[in-house]
N, C-alpha and C positions, 0 to 999 in steps of 0.2 A: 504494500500500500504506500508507504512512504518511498518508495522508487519510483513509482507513478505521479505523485503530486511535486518530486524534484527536476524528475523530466517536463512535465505540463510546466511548471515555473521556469525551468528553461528555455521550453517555447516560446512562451509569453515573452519573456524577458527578450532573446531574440528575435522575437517581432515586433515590439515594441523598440528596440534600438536600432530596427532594419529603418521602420518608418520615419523615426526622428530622423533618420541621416538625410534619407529621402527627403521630407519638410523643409530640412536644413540647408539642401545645397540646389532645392528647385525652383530653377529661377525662369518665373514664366514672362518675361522680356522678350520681345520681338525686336531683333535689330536691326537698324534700318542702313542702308549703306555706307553712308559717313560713320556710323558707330564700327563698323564691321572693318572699314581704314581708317580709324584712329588706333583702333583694337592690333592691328596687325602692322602699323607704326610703329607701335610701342612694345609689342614683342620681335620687334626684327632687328636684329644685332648687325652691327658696321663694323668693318676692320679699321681700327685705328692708319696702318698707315695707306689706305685708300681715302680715307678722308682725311687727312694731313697731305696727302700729294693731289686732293683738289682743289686745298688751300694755297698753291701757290701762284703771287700774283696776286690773289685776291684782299683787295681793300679792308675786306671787313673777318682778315683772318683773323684775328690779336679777341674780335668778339665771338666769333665761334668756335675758336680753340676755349676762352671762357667756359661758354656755357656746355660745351661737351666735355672737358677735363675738371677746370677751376672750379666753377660754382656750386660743386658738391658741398666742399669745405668753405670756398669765399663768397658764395653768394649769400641775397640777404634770406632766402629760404635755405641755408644749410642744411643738407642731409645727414653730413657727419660734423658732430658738434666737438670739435677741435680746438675753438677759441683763436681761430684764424682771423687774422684782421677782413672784415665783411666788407666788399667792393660797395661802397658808398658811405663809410667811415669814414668822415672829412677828416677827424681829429686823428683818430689813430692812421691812417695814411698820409697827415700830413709829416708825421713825423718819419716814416719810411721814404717818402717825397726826396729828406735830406739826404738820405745815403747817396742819392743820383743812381743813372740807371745801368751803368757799370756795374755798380757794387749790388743793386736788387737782383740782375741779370746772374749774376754771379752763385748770389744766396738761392735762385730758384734752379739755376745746373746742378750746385750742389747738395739742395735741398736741406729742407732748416725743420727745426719743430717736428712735428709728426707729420710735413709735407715732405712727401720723396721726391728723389734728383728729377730732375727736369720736370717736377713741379704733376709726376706720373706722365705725363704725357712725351715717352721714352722717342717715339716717332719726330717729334716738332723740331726744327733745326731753331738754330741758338736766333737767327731772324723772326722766326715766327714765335719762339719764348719772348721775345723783346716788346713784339708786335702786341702781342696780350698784355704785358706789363703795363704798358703806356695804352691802353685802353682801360685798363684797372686804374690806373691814374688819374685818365681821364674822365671816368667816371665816378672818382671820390673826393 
């Protein structure tokens, strides 16, 4: 008797955690075509250095090296919270401003704080590090 009401309780119980899961992960959304490429933007991974050798020549490389490498840590949404001077910091960049762009150039080849050499972005020629810096400046 009591074999019986520990199996039936077993049932239960795995029918009862089958359907939660089911509840839990059913998601009755229809998505519409811009949702379906936003969706598959955002799961589609880029080679670093295909996208650093389409950056060259281009004007506004120093802001898209930014926001694809940098703004993890120095942006003003920080993902990893490092205590990185944040790109639009007047005060705390003004004082970095002083070193000139030599010596920041320098500190980002060889990587400072819990930022690594080339600032992670191992691909970027020491042009295109520079190019970002002075965009980060110019935007703080």
């Amino acid at each position: 008797m009591n074999r019986k009401i520990i199996i039936l309780i077993l049932c239960i119980s795995g029918m009862l955690g089958f359907g939660l899961s089911l509840w839990r992960n059913w998601n009755p959304i229809i998505y519409t075509q811009p949702e379906i490429e936003k969706q598959i933007v955002r799961d589609t991974f880029h080679s670093p250095a295909t996208f650093v050798k389409q950056l060259i020549n281009d004007k506004q490389a120093g802001q898209k090296i930014f926001r694809e490498f940098c703004s993890v840590c120095h942006g003003k949404s920080a993902v990893i919270p490092v205590h990185a001077p944040i790109i639009g910091d007047k005060e705390h960049w003004r004082v970095l401003k002083q070193l000139k762009m030599n010596k920041l150039l320098d500190l980002t080849i060889k990587g400072v704080g819990a930022m690594p050499a080339r600032g992670g972005c191992f691909e970027c020629s020491d042009e295109q590090l520079q190019q970002t810096i002075q965009y980060i400046l110019d935007n703080s």
